[in-house]
C-alpha positions as CSV (number, residue, x, y, z in Angstrom):
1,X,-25.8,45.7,23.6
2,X,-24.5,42.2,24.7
3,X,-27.4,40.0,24.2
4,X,-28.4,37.5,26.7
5,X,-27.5,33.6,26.4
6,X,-29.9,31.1,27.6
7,X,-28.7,27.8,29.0
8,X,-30.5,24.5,28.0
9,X,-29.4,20.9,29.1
10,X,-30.2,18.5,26.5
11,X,-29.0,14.7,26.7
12,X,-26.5,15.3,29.2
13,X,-24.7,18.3,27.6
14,X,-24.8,21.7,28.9
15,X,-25.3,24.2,26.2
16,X,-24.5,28.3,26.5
17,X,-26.9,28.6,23.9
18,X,-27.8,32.0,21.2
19,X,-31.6,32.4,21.7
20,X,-33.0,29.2,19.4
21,X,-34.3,31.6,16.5
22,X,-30.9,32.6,15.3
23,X,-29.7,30.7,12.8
24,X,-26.6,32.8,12.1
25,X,-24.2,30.9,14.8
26,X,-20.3,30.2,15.6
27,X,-21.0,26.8,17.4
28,X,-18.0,25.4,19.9
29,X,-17.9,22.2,21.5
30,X,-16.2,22.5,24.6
31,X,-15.4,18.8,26.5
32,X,-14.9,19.2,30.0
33,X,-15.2,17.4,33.7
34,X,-18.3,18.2,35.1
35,X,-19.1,16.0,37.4
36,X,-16.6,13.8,39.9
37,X,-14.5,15.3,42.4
38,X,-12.2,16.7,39.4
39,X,-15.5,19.0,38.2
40,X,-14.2,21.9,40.3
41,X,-11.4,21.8,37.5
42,X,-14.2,21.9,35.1
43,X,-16.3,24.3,36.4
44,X,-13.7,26.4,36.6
45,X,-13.0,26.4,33.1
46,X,-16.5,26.7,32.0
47,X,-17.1,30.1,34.3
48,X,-14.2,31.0,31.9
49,X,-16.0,30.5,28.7
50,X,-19.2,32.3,29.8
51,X,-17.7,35.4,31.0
52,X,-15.1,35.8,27.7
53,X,-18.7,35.5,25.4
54,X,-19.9,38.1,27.9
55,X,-16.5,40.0,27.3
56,X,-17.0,39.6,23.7
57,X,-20.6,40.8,23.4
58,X,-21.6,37.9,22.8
59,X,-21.1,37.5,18.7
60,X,-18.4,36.7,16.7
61,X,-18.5,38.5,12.8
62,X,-22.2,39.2,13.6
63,X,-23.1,35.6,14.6
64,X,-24.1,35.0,17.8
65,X,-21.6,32.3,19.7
66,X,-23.2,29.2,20.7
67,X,-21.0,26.8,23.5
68,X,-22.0,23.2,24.1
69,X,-20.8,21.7,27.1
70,X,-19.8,18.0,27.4
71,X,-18.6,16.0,30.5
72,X,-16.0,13.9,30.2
73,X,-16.9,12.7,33.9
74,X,-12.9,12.5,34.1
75,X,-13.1,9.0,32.0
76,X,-10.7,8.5,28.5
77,X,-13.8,6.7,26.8
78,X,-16.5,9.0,27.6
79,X,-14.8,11.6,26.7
80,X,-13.9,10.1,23.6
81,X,-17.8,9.7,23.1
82,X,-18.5,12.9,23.9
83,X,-16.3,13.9,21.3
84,X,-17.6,11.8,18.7
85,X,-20.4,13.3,19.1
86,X,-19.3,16.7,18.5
87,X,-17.5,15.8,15.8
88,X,-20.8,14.5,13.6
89,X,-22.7,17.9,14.0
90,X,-21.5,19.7,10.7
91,X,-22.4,22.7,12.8
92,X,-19.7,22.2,14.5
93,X,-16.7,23.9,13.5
94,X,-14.5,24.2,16.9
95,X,-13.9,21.6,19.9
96,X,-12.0,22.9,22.5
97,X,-11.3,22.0,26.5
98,X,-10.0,18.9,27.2
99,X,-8.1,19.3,30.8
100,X,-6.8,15.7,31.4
101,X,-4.1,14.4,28.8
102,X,-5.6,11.0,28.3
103,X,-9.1,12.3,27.7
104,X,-7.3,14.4,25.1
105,X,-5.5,11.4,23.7
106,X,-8.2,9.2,23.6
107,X,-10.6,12.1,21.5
108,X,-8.2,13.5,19.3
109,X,-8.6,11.2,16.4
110,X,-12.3,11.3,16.3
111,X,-12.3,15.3,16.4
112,X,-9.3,15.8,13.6
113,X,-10.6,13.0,11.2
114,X,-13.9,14.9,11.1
115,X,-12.2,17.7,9.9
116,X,-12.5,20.0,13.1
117,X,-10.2,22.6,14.9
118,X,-9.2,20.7,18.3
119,X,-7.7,23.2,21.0
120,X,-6.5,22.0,23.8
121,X,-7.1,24.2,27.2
122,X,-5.1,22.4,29.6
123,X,-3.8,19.0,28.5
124,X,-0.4,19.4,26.8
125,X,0.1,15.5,26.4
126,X,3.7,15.8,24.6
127,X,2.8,13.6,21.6
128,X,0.7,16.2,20.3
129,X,3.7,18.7,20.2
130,X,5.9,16.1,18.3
131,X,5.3,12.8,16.3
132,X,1.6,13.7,16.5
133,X,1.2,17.2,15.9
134,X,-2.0,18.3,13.5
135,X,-2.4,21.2,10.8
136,X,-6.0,21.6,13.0
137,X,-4.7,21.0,17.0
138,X,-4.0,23.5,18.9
139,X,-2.7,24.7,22.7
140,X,-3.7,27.7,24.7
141,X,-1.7,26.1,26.9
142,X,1.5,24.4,27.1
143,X,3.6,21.2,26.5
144,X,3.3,18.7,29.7
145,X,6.4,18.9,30.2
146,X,7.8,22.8,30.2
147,X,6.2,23.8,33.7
148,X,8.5,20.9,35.4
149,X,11.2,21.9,33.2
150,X,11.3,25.8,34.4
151,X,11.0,24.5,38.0
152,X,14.3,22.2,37.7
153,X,16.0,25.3,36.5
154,X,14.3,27.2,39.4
155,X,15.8,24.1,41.8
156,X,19.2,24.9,40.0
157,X,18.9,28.7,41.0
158,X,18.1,28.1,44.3
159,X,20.8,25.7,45.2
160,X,19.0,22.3,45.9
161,X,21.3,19.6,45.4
162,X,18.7,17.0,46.2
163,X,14.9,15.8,45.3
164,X,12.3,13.4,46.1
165,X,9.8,13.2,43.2
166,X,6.3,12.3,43.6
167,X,3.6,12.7,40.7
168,X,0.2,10.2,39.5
169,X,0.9,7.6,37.0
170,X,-0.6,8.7,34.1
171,X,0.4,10.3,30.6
172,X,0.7,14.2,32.1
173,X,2.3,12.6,35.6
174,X,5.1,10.9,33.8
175,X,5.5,14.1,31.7
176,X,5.9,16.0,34.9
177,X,8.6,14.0,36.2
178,X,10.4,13.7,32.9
179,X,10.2,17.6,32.2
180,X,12.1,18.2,36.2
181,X,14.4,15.1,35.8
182,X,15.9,16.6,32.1
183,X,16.3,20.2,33.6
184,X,17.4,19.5,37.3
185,X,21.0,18.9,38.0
186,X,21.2,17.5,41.3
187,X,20.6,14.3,42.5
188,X,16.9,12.2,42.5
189,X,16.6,10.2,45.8
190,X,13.7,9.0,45.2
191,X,10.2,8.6,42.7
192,X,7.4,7.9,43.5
193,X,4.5,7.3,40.7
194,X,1.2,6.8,42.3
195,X,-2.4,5.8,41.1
196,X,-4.5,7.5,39.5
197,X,-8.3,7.5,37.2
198,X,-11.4,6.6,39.8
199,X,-9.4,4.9,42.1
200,X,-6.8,8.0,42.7
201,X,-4.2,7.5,45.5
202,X,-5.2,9.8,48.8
203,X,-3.2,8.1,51.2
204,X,0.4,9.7,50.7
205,X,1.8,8.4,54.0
206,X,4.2,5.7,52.8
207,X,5.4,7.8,50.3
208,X,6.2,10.7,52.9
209,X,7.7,8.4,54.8
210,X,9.7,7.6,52.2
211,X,10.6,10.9,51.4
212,X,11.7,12.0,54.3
213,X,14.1,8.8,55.2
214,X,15.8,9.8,51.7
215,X,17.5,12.6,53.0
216,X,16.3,14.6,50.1
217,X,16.3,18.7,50.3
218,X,13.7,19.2,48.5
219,X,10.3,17.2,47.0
220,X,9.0,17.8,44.1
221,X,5.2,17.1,43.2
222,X,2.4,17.4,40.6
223,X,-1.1,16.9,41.9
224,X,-4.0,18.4,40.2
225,X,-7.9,18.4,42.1
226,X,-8.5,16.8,45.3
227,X,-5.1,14.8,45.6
228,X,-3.2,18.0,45.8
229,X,-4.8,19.0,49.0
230,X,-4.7,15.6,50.3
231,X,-1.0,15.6,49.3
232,X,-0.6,19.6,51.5
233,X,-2.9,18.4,54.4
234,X,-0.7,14.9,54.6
235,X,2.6,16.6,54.0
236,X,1.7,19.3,56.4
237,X,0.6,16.2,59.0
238,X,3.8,14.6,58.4
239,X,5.8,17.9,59.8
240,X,7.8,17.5,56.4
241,X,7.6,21.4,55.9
242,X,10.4,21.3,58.7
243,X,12.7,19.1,56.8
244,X,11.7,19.4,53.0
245,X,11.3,22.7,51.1
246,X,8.1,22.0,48.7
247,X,8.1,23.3,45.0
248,X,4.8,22.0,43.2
249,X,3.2,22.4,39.5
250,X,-0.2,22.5,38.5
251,X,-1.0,21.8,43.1
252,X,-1.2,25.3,44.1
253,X,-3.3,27.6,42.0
254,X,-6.6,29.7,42.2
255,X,-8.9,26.5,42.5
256,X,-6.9,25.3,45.5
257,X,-5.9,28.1,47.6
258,X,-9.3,29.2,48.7
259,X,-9.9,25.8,50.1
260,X,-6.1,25.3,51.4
261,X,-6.7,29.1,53.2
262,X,-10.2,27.8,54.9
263,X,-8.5,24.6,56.4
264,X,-5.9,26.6,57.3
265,X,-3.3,24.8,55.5
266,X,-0.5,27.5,56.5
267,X,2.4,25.1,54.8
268,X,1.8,26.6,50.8
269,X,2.4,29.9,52.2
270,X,5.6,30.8,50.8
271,X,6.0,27.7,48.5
272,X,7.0,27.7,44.9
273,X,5.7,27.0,41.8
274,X,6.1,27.3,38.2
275,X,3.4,28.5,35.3
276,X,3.3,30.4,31.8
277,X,0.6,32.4,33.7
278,X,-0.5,34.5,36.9
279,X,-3.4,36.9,38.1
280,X,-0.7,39.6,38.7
281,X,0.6,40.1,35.2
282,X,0.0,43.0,34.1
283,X,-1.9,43.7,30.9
284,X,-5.4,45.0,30.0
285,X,-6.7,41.7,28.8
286,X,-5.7,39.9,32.1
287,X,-6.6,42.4,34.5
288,X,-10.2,43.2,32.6
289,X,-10.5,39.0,33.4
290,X,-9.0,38.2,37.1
291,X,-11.3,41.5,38.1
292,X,-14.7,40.7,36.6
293,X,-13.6,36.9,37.4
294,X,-13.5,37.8,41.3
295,X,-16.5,40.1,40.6
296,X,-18.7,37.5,38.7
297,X,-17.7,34.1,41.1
298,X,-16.0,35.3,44.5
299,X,-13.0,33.6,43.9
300,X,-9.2,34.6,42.2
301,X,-9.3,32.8,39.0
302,X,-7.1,29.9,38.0
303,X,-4.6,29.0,34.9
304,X,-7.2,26.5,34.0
305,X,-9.9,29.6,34.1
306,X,-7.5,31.5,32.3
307,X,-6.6,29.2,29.1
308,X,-9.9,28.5,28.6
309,X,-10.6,32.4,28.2
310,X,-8.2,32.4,25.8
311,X,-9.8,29.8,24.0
312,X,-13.1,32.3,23.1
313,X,-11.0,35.7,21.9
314,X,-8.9,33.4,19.8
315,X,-11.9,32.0,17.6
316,X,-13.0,35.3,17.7
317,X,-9.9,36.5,16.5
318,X,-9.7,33.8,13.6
319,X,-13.1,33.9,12.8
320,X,-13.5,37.8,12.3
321,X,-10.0,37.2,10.2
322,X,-12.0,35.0,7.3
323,X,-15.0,37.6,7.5
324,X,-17.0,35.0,9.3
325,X,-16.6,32.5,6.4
326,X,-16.4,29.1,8.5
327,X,-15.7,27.3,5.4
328,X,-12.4,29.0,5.0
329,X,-10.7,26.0,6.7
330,X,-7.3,27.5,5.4
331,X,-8.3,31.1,6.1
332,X,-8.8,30.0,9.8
333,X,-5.9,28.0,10.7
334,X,-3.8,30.5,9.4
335,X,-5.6,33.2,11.6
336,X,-5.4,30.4,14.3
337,X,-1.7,30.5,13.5
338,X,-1.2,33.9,13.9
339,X,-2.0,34.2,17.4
340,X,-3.3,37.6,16.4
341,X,-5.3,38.5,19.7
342,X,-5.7,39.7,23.1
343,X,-4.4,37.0,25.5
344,X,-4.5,37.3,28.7
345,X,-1.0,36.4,29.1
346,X,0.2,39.2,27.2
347,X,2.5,38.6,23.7
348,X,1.4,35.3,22.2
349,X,3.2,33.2,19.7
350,X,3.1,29.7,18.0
351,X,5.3,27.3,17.3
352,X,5.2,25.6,14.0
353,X,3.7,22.8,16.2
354,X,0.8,24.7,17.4
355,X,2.0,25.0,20.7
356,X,2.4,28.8,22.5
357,X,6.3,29.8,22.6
358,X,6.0,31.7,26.1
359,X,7.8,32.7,29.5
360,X,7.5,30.6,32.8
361,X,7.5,32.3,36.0
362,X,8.7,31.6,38.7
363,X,5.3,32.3,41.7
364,X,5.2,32.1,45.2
365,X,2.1,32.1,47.4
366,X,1.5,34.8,48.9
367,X,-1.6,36.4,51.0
368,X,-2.2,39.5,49.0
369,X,-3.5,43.0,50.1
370,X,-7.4,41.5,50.5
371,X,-6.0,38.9,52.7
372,X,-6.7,36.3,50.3
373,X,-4.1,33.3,49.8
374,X,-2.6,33.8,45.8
375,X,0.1,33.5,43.6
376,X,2.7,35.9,43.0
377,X,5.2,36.2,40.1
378,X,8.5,36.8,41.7
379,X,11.0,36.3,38.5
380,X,10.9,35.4,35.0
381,X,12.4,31.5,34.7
382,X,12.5,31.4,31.2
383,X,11.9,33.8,28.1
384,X,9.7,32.8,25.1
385,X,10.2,29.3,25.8
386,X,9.6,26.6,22.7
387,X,8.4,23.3,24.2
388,X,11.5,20.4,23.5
389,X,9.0,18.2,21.1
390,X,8.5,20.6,18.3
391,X,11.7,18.9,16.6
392,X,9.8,15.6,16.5
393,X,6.7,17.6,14.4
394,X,6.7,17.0,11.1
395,X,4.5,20.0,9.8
């Protein structure tokens, strides 16, 4: 019987708690945005978490699993104090989350200096794949810069001989544009690298305008969150989906669409994007999620949902490996290692820099049988893909 988990808030961290007699307890500190505009990302991630404990009855090698929440409120420094924190309960075996790269950067020496497993479930900032790869970080996600990379190969495909690029300036933005820019053959007419943090560009305007006097084919853009449908509404505004063919990463996904399909923002329909990941592939592990996910919240669930599922049967994995000895910091990281579990992206591998090797699809939005806007897989871009930093690693 999957036993029920009570939820507690105490000083300003959420916690999916065991009931508080159990002493027996896999404890996971889990830092994401939960408040902000950006906390839809968040929340997202964290309706992950609790349904995977849900999916995994709720114990891991007889103990029950404990999650504590932190907010990083989309902020490098309190996240890195969030992490801190975490990192001095020696209860603590396992921090995991971390969606924005520079929150990531800015925690990762506290968490790994304490002696903790870090797993990244989003941010891929590249210098954790090379120079600073760890024996104890992990990815259920990807490199920064691989997405980009398959969709410059997908621009190849499809003919485009010029681009405009537009991403934030920030660590993951100017990972974007560099993963495009190294695959894409044709011609960059123009970049644009716009703010970003608490005072993030809205107003694209200039830049469209920009855009469209270039003359480019295509435009290429990365915006997570609420700038991404700013971006769509503007571009949309601008009548640029008469002149420019959009192709997007990390824009378009199960977080945006339901609110792009209520303002009737007909312009994604039939755009392209790029991910390791989508509700339609078909294995038992991701159907089992996207159909209790749309059961449990009402919405198609995202890739940021679906990495930080990943995060729980993983641990799980690794834990049960060791016989539920979390002391076994060797036993565990080579569990961790092994990738020996049920992802919902199918087969799962590592790299010797603790990054998945993985395909990238190539999806386009589509309005599916239910009428709701989603994302399709229409090829395969690039087979069991190693991310291009894994050279620079010296493990």
């Amino acid at each position: 019987m999957i036993k029920k988990l009570a939820i507690a808030t105490i000083a300003g961290a959420t916690m999916l708690a065991a009931p508080a007699w159990s002493a027996d307890t896999v404890k996971i500190g889990f830092i994401t945005t939960l408040s902000t505009p950006a906390a839809i990302l968040g929340q997202n991630q964290r309706n992950a978490v609790e349904l995977a404990v849900e999916h995994a009855g709720g114990q891991i090698a007889g103990m029950d699993i404990e999650i504590i929440f932190e907010d990083d409120a989309f902020n490098p420094q309190t996240g890195r104090v969030a992490s801190e924190r975490l990192a001095a309960d020696p209860d603590v075996h396992f921090i995991g989350g971390y969606i924005w790269s520079h929150v990531l950067l800015a925690s990762s020496k506290a968490v790994l200096d304490a002696g903790k497993f870090m797993i990244s479930t989003n941010a891929g900032a590249s210098q954790m794949a090379g120079a600073d790869c760890h024996e104890n970080f992990f990815s259920t996600s990807w490199e920064n810069s691989q997405n980009p990379r398959a969709m410059g190969e997908v621009l190849n495909q499809r003919g485009v001989k010029s681009l405009y690029v537009m991403a934030p300036n920030y660590a993951a933005g100017k990972n974007m544009v560099e993963g495009v820019e190294a695959t894409f053959t044709g011609e960059i007419l123009g970049r644009d690298m716009t703010r970003w943090g608490a005072d993030a560009q809205l107003d694209f305007s200039a830049e469209l305008a920009k855009a469209r006097a270039s003359g480019a084919e295509a435009i290429f853009i990365f915006y997570p969150g609420r700038a991404g449908g700013a971006f769509i509404k503007q571009y949309m505004q601008a009548g640029l989906e008469e002149v420019m063919d959009l192709y997007t990463v990390f824009t378009v996904d199960g977080i945006s669409l339901p609110r792009f399909q209520e303002a009737e923002l007909s312009g994604v329909l039939g755009t392209f994007n790029t991910n390791y990941w989508s509700p339609d592939l078909d294995n038992a592990q991701n159907q089992r999620f996207v159909a209790d996910y749309i059961e449990k919240y009402g919405q198609i669930p995202s890739h940021y949902s679906s990495q930080a599922y990943d995060l729980v049967f993983m641990i799980k994995a690794a834990v049960e490996a060791v016989d539920g000895d979390l002391d076994d910091m060797d036993g565990i990281r080579e569990a961790l290692e092994s990738a020996n579990f049920d992802s919902v992206r199918g087969d799962f591998e590592y790299g010797s820099n603790h990054f998945p090797i993985q395909n990238f699809y190539l999806r386009e939005v589509v309005e599916d049988s239910e009428g709701r806007w989603a994302t399709q897989i229409v090829s395969t871009v690039y087979e069991n893909m190693e991310n291009p930093y894994i050279a620079d690693c010296p493990m």
